[in-house]
C-alpha positions as CSV (number, residue, x, y, z in Angstrom):
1,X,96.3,75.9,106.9
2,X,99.1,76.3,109.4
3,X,101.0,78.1,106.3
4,X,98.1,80.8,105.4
5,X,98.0,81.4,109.2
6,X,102.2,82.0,109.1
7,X,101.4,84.4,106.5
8,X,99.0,86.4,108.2
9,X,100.9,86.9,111.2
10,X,103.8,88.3,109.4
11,X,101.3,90.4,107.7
12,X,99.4,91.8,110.4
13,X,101.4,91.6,113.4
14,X,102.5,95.0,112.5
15,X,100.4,98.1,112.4
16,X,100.9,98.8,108.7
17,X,99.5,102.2,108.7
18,X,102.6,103.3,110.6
19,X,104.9,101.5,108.3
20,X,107.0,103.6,106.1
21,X,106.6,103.7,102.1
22,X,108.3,101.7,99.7
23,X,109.6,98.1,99.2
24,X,112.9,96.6,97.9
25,X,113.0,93.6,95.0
26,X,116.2,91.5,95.8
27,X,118.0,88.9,93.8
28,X,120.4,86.5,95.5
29,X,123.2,85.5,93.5
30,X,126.4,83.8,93.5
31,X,128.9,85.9,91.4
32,X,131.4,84.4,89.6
33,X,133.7,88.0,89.7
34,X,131.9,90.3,91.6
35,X,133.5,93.6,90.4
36,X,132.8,92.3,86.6
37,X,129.5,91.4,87.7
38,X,128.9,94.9,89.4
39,X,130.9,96.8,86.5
40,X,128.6,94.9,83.9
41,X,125.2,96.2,85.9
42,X,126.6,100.0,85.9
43,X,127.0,99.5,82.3
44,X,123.8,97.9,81.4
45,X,120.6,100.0,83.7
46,X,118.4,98.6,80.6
47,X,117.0,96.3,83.4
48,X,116.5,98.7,85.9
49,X,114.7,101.0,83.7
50,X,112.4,98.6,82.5
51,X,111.1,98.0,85.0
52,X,110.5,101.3,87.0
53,X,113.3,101.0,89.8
54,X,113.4,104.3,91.5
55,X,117.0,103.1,92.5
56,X,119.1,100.4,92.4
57,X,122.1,98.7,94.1
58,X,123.9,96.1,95.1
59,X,124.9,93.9,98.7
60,X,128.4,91.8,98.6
61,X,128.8,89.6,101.8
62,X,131.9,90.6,103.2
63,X,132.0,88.2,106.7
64,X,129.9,85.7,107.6
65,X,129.5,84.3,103.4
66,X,127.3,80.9,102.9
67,X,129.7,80.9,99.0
68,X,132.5,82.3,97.4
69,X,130.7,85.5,95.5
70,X,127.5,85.8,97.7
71,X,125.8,88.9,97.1
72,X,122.7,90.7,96.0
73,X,120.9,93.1,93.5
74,X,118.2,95.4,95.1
75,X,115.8,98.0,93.3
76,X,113.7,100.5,95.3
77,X,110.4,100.8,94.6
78,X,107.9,104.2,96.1
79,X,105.0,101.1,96.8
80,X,104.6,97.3,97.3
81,X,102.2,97.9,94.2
82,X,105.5,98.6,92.1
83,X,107.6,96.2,93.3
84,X,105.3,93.3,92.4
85,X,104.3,94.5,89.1
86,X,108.1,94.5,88.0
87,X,107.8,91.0,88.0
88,X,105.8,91.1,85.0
89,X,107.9,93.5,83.4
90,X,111.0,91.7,83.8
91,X,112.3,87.6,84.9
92,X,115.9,87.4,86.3
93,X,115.7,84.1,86.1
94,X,115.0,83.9,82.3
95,X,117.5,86.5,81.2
96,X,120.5,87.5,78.7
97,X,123.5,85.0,78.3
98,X,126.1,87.8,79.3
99,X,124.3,88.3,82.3
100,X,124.0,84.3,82.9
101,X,127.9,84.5,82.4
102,X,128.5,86.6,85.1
103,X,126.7,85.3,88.3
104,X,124.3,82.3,89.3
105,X,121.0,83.3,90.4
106,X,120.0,81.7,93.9
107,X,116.4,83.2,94.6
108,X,114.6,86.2,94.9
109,X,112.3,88.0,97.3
110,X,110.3,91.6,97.9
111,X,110.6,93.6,101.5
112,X,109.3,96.0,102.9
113,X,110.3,98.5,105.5
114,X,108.5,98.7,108.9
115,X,110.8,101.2,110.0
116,X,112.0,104.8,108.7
117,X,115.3,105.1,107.6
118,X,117.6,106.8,105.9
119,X,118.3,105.1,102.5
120,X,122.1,105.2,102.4
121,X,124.2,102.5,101.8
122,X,127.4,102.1,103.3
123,X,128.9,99.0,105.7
124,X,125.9,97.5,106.6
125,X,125.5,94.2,109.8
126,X,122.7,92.0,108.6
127,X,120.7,90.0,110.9
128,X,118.0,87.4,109.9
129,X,115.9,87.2,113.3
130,X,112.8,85.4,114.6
131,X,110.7,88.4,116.5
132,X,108.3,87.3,118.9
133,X,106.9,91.1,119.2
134,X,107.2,93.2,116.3
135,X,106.3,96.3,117.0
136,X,107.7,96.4,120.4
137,X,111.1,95.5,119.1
138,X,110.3,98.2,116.1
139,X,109.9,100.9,119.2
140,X,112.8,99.7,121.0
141,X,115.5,99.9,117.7
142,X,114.7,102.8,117.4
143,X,115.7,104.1,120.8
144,X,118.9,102.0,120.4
145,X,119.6,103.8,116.4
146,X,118.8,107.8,118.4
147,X,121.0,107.0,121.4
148,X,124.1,105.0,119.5
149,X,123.8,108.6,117.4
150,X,123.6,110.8,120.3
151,X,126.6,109.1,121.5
152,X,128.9,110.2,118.5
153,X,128.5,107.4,115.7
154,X,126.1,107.7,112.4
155,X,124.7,104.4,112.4
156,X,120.7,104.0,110.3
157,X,119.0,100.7,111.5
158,X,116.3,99.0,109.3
159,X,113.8,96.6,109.7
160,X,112.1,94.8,106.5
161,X,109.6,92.2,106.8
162,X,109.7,89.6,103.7
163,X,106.8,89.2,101.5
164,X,107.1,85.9,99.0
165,X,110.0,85.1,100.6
166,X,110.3,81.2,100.0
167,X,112.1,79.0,102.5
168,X,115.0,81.2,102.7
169,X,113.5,84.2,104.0
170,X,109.9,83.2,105.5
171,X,109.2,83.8,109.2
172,X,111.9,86.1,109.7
173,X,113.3,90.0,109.5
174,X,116.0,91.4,108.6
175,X,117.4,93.9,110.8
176,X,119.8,96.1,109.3
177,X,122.8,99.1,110.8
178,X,124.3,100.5,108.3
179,X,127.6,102.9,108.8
180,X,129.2,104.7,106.2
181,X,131.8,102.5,106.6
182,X,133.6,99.0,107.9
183,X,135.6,101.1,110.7
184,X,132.9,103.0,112.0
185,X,131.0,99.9,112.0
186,X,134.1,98.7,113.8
187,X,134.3,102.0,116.2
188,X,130.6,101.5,117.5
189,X,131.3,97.7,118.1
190,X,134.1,99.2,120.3
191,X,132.0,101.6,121.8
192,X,129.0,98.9,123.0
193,X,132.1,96.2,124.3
194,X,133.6,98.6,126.7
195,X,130.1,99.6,128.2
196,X,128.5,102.2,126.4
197,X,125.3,103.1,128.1
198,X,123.4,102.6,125.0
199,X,124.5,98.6,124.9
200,X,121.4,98.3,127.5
201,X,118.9,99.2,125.0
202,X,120.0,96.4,122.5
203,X,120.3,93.8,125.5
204,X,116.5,95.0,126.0
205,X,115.4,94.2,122.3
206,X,116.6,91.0,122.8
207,X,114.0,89.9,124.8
208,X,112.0,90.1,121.0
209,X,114.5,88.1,119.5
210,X,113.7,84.2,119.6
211,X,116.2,83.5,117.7
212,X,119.1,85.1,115.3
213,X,119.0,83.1,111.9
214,X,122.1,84.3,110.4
215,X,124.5,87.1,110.9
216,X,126.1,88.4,108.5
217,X,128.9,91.5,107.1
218,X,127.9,93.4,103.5
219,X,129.0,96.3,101.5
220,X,126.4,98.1,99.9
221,X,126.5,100.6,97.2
222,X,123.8,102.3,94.8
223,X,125.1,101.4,91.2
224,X,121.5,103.2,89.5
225,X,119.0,106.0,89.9
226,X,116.1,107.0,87.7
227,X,116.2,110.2,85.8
């Protein structure tokens, strides 16, 4: 009982009618060469295409890594709808031996957005948090993404709540700010450290935060996109 109740408040807590469109399918996997891995998928979009993916693209832990070649696969999808019925259009987990060469799969899990942003990969700071409020932390990142832009940097933050997320991912977000690359993810660390007026606004979402889960460095990329 106390598990269905769980999964109603992540599912409800938020106003969905003011949630963005769209969801993300994501495969965890430990990669036994990343490049080949990520070479063999640019290669190979059979998958992707099979099973609808608007886009698709790929996360590699940079800082912060549980394993040696942590990483993951995500496809776009325009609905939730989508995204769940590629699951019965294709298994990861019961797949092709060259692609069982190449990486161990660790688990999978659908997101979706509860805030607008701007889909464009780059040097992205992951967070896994425990959000006591939501919404209320939804209203306040925002602030914090318009002032840190005002201020000179291009920096898109996203918030995705997991759906079938397993022990890895229930009863948390995962907050994203992405910059188009590792040094101007660097230069706005720099900026908030020597007191940029915008660092109040993130001390104030804290106060949503009950606890940060993990913490995390990734380089993204898109590696396909539908015709």
């Amino acid at each position: 009982m106390n598990n269905l109740k769980i999964f109603f408040v992540l599912i409800f807590t938020f106003n969905m009618s003011a949630a963005p469109e769209g969801a993300f399918n994501t495969l965890m996997v430990k990669a036994k060469d990343v490049n080949a891995y990520v070479d063999y998928m640019k290669s190979n979009t059979g998958p992707f295409e099979a099973i609808g993916a608007d886009m698709a693209g790929v996360c590699v832990t940079r800082s912060g890594n549980d394993y040696k070649g942590q990483m993951f696969v995500w496809n776009a999808f325009p609905s939730v709808e989508k995204a769940l019925a590629a699951s019965d259009l294709y298994d990861p987990m019961n797949t092709s031996d060259d692609f069982n060469k190449l990486r161990k799969v660790m688990y999978s899990a659908t997101f979706k957005p509860v805030k607008d942003f701007d889909l464009k990969p780059g040097s992205e700071r992951l967070w896994r948090l425990k959000i006591n409020n939501l919404p209320a932390y939804v209203k306040k990142v925002t602030q914090l993404e318009k002032a840190i832009n005002d201020a000179g940097h291009e920096m898109r933050i996203g918030v995705f709540t997991p759906i079938a997320g397993g022990k890895e991912e229930t009863g948390m977000y995962h907050v994203r700010a992405i910059s188009n690359s590792a040094a101007e993810s660097g230069a706005v660390l720099d900026d908030y450290y020597d007191g940029a007026a915008w660092g109040r606004i993130w001390q104030e979402s804290l106060k949503y935060v009950d606890e940060v889960v993990t913490d995390t460095m990734e380089k993204c990329e898109i590696i396909y996109t539908a015709d």
